[in-house]
PAKOL-994072 format. One record per atom (N, C-alpha, C, O, CB): residue number from 1; chain; atom name; x, y, z. Coordinates in nm, 4 decimals, padded with zeros to 6 digits. Each point is the difference from the previous one (the first is absolute). Glycine has a CB too. Layout:
N
resi,chain,name,u,v,w
NUM,A,CA,X,Y,Z
...
END
This chain:
74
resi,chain,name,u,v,w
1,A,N,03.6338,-00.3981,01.0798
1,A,CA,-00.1148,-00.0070,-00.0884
1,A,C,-00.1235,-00.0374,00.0810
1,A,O,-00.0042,-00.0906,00.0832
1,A,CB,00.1518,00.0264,-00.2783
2,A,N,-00.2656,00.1594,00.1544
2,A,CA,-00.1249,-00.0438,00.0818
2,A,C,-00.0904,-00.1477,-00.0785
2,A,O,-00.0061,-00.0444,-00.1147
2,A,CB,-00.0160,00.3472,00.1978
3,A,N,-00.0308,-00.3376,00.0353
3,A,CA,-00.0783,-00.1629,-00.0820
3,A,C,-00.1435,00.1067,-00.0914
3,A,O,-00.0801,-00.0571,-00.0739
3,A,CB,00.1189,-00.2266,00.3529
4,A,N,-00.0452,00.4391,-00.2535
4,A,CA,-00.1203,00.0667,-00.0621
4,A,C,00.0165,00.0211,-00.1661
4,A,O,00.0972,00.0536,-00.0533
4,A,CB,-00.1339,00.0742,00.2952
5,A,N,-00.0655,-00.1751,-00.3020
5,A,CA,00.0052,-00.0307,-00.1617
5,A,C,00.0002,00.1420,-00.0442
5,A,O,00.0878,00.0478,-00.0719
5,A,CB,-00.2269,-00.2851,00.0438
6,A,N,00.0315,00.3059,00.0768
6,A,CA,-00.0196,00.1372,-00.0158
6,A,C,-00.0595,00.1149,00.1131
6,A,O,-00.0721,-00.0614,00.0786
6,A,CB,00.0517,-00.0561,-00.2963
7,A,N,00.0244,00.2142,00.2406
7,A,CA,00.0141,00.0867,00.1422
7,A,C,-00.1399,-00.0097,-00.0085
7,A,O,-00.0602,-00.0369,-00.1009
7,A,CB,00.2801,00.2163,00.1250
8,A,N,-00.2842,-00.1376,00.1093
8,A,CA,-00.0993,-00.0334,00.0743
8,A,C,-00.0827,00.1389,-00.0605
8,A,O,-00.1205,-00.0062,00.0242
8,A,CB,00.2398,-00.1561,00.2077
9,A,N,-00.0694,00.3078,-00.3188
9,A,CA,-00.0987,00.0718,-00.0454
9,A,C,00.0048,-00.0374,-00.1386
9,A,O,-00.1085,00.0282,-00.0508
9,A,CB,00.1128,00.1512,00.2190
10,A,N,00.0674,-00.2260,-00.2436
10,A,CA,-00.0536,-00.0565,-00.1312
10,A,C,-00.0422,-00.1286,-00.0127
10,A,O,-00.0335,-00.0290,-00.1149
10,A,CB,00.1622,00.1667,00.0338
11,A,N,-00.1428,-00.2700,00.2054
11,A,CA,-00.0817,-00.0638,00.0178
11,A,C,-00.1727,00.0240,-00.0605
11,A,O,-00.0847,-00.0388,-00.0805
11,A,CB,00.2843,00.0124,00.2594
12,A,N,-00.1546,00.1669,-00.0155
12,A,CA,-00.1759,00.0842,00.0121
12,A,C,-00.0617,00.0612,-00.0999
12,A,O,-00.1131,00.0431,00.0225
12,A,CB,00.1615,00.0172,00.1707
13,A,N,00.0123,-00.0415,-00.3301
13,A,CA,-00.0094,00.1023,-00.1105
13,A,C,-00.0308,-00.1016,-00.1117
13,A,O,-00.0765,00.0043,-00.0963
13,A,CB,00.2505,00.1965,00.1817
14,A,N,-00.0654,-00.3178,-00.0272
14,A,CA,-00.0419,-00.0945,-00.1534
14,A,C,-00.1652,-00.0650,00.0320
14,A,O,-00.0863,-00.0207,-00.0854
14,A,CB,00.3928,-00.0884,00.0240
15,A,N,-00.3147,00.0915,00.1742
15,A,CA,-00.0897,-00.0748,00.0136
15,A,C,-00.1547,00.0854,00.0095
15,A,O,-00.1052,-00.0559,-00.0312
15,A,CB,00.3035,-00.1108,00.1362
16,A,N,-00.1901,00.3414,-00.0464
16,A,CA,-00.0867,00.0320,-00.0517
16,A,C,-00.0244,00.0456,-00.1341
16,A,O,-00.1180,00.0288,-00.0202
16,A,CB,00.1177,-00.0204,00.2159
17,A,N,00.0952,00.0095,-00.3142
17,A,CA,-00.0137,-00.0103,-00.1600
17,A,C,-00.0215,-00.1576,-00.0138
17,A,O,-00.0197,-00.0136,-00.1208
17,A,CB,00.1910,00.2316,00.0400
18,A,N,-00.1745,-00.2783,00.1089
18,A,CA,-00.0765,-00.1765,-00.0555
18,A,C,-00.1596,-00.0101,00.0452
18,A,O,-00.0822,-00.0653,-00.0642
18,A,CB,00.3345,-00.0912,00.1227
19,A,N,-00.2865,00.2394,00.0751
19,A,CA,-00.1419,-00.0419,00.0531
19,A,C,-00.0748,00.1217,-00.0788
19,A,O,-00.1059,-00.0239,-00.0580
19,A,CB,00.1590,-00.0990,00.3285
20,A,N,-00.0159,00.2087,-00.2713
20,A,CA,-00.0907,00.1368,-00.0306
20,A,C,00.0145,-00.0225,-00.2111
20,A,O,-00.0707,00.0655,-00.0766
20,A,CB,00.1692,00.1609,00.3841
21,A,N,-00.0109,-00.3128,-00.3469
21,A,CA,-00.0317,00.0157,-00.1435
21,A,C,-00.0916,-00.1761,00.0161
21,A,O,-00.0129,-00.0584,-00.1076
21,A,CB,00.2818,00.2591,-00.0396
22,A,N,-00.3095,-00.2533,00.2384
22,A,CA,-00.1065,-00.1080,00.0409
22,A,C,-00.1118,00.0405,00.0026
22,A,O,-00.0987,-00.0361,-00.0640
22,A,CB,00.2219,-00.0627,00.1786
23,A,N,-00.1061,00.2017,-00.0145
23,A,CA,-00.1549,00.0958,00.0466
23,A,C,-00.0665,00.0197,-00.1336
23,A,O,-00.1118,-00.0495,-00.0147
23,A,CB,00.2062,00.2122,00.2275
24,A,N,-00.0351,-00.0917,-00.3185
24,A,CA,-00.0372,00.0285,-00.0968
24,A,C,-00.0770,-00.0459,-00.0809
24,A,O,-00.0638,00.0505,-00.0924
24,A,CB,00.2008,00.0105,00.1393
25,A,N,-00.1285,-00.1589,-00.0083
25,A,CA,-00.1135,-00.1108,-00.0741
25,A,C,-00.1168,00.0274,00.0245
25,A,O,-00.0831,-00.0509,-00.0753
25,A,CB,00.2027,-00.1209,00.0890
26,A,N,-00.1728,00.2669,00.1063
26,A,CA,-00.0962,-00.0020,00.0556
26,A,C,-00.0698,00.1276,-00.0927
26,A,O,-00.1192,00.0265,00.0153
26,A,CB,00.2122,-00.1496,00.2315
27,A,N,00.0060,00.2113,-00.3596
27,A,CA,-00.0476,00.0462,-00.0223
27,A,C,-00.0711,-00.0184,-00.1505
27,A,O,-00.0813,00.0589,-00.0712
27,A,CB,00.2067,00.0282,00.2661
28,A,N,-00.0559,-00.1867,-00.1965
28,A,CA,-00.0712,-00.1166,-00.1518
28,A,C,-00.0910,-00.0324,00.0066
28,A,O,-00.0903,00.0150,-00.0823
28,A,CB,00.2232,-00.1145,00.0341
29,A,N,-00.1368,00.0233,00.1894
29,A,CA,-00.1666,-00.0370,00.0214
29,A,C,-00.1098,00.0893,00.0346
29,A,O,-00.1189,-00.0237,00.0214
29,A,CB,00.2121,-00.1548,00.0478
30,A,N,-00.0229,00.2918,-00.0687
30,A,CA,-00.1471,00.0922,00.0055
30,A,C,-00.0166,00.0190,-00.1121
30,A,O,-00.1155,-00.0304,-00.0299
30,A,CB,00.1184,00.1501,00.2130
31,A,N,00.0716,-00.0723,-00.2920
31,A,CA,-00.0261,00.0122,-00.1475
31,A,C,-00.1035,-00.0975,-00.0304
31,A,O,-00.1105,00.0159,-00.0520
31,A,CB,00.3411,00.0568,-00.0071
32,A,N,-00.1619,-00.1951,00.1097
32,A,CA,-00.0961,-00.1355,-00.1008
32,A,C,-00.1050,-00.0162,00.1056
32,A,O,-00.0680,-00.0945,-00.0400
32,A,CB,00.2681,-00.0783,-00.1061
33,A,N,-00.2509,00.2167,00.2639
33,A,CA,-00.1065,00.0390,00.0602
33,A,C,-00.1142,00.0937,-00.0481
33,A,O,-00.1217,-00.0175,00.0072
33,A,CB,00.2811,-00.0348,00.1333
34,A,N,-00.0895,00.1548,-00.1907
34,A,CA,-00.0809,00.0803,-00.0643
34,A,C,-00.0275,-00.0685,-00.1491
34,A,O,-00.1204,-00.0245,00.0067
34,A,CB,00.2123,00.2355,00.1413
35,A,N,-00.0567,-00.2455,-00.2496
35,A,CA,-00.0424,-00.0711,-00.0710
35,A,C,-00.0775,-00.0948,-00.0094
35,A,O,-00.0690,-00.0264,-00.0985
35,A,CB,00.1996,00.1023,00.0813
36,A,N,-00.1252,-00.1389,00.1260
36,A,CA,-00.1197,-00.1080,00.0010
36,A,C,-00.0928,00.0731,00.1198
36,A,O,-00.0287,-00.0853,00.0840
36,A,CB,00.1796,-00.1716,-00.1585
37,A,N,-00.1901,00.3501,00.0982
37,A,CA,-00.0894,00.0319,00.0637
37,A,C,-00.1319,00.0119,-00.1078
37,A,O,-00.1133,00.0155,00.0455
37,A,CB,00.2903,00.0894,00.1385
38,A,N,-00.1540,-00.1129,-00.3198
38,A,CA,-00.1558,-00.0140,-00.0726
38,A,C,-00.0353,-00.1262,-00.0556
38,A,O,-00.0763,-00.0145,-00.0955
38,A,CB,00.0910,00.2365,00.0281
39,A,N,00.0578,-00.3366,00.1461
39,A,CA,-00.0169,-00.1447,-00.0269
39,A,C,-00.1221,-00.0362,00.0994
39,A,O,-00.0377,00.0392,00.1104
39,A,CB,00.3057,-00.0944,-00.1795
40,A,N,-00.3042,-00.0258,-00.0127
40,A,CA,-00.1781,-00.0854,00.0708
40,A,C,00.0579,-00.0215,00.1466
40,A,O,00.1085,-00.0579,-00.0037
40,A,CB,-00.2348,-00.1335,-00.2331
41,A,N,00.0838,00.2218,00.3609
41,A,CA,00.0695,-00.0744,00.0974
41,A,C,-00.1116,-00.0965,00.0212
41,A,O,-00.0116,-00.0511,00.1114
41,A,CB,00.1774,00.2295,-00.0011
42,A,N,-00.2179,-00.1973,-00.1703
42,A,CA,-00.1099,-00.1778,00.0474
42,A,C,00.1117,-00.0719,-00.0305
42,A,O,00.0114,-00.0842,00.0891
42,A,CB,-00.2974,00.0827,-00.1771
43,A,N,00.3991,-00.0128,-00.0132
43,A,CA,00.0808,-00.1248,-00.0172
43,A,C,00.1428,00.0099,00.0982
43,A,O,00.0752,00.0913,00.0341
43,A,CB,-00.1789,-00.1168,-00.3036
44,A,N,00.0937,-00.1516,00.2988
44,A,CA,00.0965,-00.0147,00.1156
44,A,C,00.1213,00.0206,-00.0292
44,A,O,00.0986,00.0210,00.0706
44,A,CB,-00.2193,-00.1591,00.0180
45,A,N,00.1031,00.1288,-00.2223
45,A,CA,00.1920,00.0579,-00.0328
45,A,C,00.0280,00.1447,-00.0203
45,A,O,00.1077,00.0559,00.0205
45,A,CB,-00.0625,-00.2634,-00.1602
46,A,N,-00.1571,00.2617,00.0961
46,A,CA,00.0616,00.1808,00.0452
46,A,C,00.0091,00.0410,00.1720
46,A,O,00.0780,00.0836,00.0456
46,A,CB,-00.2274,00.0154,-00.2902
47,A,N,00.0294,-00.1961,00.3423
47,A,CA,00.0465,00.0548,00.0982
47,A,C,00.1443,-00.0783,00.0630
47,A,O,00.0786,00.0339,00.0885
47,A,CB,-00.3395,00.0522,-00.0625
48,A,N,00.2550,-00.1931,-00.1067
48,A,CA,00.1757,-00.0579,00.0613
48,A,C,00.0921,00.1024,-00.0290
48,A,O,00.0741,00.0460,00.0869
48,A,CB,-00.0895,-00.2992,-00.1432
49,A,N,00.0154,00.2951,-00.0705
49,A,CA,00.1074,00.1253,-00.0168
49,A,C,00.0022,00.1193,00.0868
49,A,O,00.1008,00.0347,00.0614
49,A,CB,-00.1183,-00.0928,-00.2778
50,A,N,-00.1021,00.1237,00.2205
50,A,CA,-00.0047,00.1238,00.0666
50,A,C,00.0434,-00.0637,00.1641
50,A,O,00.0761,00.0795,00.0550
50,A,CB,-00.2886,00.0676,-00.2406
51,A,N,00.1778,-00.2832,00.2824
51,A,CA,00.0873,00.0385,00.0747
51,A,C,00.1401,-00.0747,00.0237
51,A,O,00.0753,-00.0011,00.0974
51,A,CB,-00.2795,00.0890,-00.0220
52,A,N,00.2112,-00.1529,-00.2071
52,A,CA,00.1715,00.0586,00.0020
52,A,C,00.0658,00.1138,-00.0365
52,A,O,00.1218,-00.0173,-00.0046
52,A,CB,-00.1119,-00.1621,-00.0293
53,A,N,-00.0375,00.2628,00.0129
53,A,CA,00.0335,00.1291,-00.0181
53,A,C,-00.0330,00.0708,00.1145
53,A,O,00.0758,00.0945,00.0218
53,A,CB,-00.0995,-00.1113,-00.2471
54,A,N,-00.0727,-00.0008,00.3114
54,A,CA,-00.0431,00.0570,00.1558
54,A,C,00.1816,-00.0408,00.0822
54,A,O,00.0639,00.0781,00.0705
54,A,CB,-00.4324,-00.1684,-00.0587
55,A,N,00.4094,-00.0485,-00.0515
55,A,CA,00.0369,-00.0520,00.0914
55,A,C,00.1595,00.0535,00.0048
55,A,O,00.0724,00.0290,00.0952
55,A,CB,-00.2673,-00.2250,-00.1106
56,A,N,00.2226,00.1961,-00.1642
56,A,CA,00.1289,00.0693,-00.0529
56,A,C,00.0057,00.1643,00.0672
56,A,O,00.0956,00.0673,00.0383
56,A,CB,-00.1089,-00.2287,-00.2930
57,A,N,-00.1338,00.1896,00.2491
57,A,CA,00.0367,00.1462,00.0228
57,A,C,00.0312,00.0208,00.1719
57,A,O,00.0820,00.0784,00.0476
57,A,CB,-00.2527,00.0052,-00.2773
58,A,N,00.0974,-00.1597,00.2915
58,A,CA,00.0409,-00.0199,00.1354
58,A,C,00.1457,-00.0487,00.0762
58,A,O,00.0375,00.0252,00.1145
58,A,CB,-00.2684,-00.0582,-00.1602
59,A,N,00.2829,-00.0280,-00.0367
59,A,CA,00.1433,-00.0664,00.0158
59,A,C,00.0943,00.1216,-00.0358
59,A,O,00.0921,00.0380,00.0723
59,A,CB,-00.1586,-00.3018,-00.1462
60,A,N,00.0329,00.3170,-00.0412
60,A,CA,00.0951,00.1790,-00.0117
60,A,C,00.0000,00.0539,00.0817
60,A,O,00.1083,00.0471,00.0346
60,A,CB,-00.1431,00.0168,-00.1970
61,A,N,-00.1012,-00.0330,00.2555
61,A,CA,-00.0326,00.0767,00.0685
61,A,C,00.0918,-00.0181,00.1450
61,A,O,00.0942,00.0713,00.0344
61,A,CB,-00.3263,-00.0640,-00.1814
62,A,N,00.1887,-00.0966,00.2031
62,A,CA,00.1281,-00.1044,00.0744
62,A,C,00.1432,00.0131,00.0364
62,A,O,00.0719,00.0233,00.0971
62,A,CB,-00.1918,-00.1378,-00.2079
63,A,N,00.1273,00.0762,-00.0713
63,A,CA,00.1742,-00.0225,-00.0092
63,A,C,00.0533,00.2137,00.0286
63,A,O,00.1055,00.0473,00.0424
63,A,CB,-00.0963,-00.3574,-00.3156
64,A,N,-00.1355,00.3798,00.2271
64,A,CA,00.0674,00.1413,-00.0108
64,A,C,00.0107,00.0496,00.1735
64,A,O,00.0976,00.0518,00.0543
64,A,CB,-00.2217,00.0210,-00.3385
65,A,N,00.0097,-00.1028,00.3379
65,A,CA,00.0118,00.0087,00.1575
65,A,C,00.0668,-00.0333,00.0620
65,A,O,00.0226,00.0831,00.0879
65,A,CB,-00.1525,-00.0839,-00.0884
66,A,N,00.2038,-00.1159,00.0125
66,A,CA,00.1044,-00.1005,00.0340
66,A,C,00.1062,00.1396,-00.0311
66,A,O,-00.0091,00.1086,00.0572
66,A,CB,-00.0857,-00.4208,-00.1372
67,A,N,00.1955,00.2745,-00.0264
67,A,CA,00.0731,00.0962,-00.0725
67,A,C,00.0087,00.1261,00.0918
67,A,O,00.0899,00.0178,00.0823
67,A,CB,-00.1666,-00.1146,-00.3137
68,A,N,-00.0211,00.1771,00.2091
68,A,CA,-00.0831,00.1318,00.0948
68,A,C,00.0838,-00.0182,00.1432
68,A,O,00.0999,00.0700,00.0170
68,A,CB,-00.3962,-00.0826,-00.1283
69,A,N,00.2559,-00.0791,00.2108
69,A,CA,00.0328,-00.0275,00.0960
69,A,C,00.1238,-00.0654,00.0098
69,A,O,00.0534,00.0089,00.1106
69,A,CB,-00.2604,00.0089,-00.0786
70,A,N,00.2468,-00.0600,-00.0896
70,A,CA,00.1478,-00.0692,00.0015
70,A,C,00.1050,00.1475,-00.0260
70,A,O,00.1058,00.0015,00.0629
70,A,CB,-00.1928,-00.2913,-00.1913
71,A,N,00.0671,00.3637,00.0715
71,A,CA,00.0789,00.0904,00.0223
71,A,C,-00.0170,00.1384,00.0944
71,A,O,00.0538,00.1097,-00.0144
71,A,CB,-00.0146,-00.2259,-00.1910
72,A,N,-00.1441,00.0648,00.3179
72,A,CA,-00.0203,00.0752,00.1230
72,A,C,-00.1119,00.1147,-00.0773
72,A,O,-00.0130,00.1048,00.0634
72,A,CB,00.2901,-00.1495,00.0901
73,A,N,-00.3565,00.0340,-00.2811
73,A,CA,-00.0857,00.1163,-00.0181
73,A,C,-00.1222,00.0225,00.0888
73,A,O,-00.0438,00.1124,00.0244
73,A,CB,00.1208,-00.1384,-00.2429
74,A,N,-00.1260,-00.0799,00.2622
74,A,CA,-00.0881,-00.0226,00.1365
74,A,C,00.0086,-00.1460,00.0329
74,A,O,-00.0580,-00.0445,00.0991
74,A,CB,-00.1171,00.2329,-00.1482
END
C-alpha cells in the first residue's frame, strides 16, 4: 500500500477544479464593478468597493495564470 491519499494527476485536477471555480469570483466582481460604475465616486465607500473588486478581479487573474502555468501552458 502507497502512503499516497490520491495519485499525483487527480491531485492536479482536483486542485485545478477548486482554484479555477475561486478564479471565478473574479467574474462577480466585474459584474458588481460594472454596477457601481454610476455611483458618486467622491464617496470613500464606493471607492473602497470598486477597489476591492480591482483587487478580487486581480487575484482571479493570478490564481488563472498560476493554474495556466502549472500545467506547462506557458
Amino acid at each position: 500500500m502507497t502512503p499516497e491519499i490520491v495519485s499525483d494527476s487527480t491531485f492536479r485536477w482536483i486542485l485545478t477544479v477548486l482554484t479555477v471555480a475561486g478564479a471565478f469570483w473574479a467574474l462577480y466582481d466585474i459584474v458588481k464593478m460594472r454596477k457601481a460604475r454610476g455611483k458618486d465616486g467622491t464617496d470613500p465607500q464606493v471607492r473602497d468597493e470598486r477597489f476591492v473588486y480591482w483587487i478580487g478581479i486581480a487575484i482571479g487573474v493570478f490564481a488563472l495564470g498560476g493554474m495556466l502555468r502549472y500545467h506547462g501552458v506557458f
